[in-house]
C-alpha positions in Angstrom: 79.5 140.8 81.6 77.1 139.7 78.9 73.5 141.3 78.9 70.8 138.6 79.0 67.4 138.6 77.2 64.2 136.6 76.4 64.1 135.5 72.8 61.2 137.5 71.8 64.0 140.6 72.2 66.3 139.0 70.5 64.6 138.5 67.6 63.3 142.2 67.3 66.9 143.0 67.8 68.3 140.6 64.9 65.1 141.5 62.5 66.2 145.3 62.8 69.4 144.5 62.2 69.0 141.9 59.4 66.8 144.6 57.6 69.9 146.9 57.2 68.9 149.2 60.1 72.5 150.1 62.0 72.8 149.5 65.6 73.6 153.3 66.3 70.6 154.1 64.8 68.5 151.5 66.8 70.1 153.2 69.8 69.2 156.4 68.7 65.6 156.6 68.1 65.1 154.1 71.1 67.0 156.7 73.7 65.1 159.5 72.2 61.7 157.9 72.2 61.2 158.5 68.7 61.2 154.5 67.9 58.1 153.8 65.7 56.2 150.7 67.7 55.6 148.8 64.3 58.2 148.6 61.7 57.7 146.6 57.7 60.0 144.0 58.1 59.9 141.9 54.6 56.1 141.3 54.0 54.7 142.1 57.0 54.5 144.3 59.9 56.4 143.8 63.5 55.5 145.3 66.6 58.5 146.6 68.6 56.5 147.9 71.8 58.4 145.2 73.8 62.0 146.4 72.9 60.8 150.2 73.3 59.2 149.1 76.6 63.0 147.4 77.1 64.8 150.2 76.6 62.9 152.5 78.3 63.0 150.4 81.7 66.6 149.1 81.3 68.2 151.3 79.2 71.7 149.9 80.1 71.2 146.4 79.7 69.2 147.2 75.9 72.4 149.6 74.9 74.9 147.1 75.6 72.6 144.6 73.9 72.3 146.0 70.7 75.8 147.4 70.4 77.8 144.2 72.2 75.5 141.5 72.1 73.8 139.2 74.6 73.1 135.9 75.6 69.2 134.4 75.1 67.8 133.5 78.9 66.0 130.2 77.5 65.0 129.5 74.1 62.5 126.7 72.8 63.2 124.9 69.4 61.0 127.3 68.0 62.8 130.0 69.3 65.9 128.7 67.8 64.6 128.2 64.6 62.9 131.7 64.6 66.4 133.0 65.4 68.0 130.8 62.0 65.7 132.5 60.1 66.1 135.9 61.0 69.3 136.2 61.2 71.0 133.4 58.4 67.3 133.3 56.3 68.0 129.3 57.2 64.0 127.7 57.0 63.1 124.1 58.4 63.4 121.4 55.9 65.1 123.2 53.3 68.1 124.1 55.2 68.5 121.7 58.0 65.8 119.0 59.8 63.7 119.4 62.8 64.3 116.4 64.6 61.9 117.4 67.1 64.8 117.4 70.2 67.8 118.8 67.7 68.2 120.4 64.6 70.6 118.8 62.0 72.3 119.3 58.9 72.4 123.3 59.9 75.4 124.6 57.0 76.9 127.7 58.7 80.6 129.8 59.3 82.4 129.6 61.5 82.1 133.2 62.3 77.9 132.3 62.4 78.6 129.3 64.5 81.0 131.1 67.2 78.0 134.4 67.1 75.1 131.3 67.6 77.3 130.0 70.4 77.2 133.1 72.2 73.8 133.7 71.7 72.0 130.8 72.6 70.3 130.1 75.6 72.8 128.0 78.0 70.5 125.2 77.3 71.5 124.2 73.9 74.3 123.4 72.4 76.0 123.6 68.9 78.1 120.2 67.9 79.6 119.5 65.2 78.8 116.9 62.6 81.5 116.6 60.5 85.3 116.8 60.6 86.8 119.8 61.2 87.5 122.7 58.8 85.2 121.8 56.5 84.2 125.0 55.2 81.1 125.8 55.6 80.3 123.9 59.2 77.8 121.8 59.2 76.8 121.4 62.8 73.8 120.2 64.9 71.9 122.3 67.5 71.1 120.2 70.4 69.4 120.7 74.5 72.3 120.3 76.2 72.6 117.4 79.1 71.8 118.5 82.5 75.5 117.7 83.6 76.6 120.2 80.6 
């Protein structure tokens, strides 16, 4: 079953590993209590006291997280375009448009596209906009219907 988790830990999770830190070593220092709370992540310094806290409550749920992945409990657009950021370096008008309800135009692998479809909070969506194979996808990220 997959572990689920607010966005604000899955960002902390995808910064960490999007700066070249390795999940076993994530696991590591957060099991032995030796995680530093603030880490430099590019140009600026990130507080982890929430995945430390996360780990230190639900230690389970946080391993199986980090090593197997998760699914995001609910997401706003903001949250979803955080997560583009962090983990594909994808910014707002340069890499796709913020239609204020969806996000279009968003140029990504397949590979990317099945790991944001597993990710994401069940109330989006990720369509495609043009045929398939096209290589890379371009696909739109949508709130999914309530009948979806």
């Amino acid at each position: 079953m997959t572990v689920r988790i607010n966005q604000m830990l899955s960002l902390r999770i995808e910064m960490l590993l999007a700066n070249g830190f390795a999940k076993q070593d994530i696991l590591t220092e957060l099991k032995k209590g030796t995680f530093a709370r603030e880490h430099q992540i590019g140009d600026r310094i990130v507080d982890f006291t929430l995945l430390i806290d996360f780990a230190a409550d639900h230690w389970p749920e946080c391993e199986k997280a980090v090593q197997d992945g998760y699914r995001v409990t609910f997401h706003t657009i903001n949250g979803v375009k955080s997560l583009l950021a962090v983990k594909f370096g994808l910014q707002d008008e340069r890499d796709y448009q913020d239609k204020g309800d969806h996000l279009d135009g968003i140029q990504l692998s397949d590979a990317d596209v099945e790991w944001l479809q597993s990710v994401l909070a069940m109330n989006w969506r990720v369509v495609d906009q043009e045929e398939k194979g096209s290589d890379p996808k371009v696909v739109q990220i949508r709130l999914a219907a309530p009948q979806e």
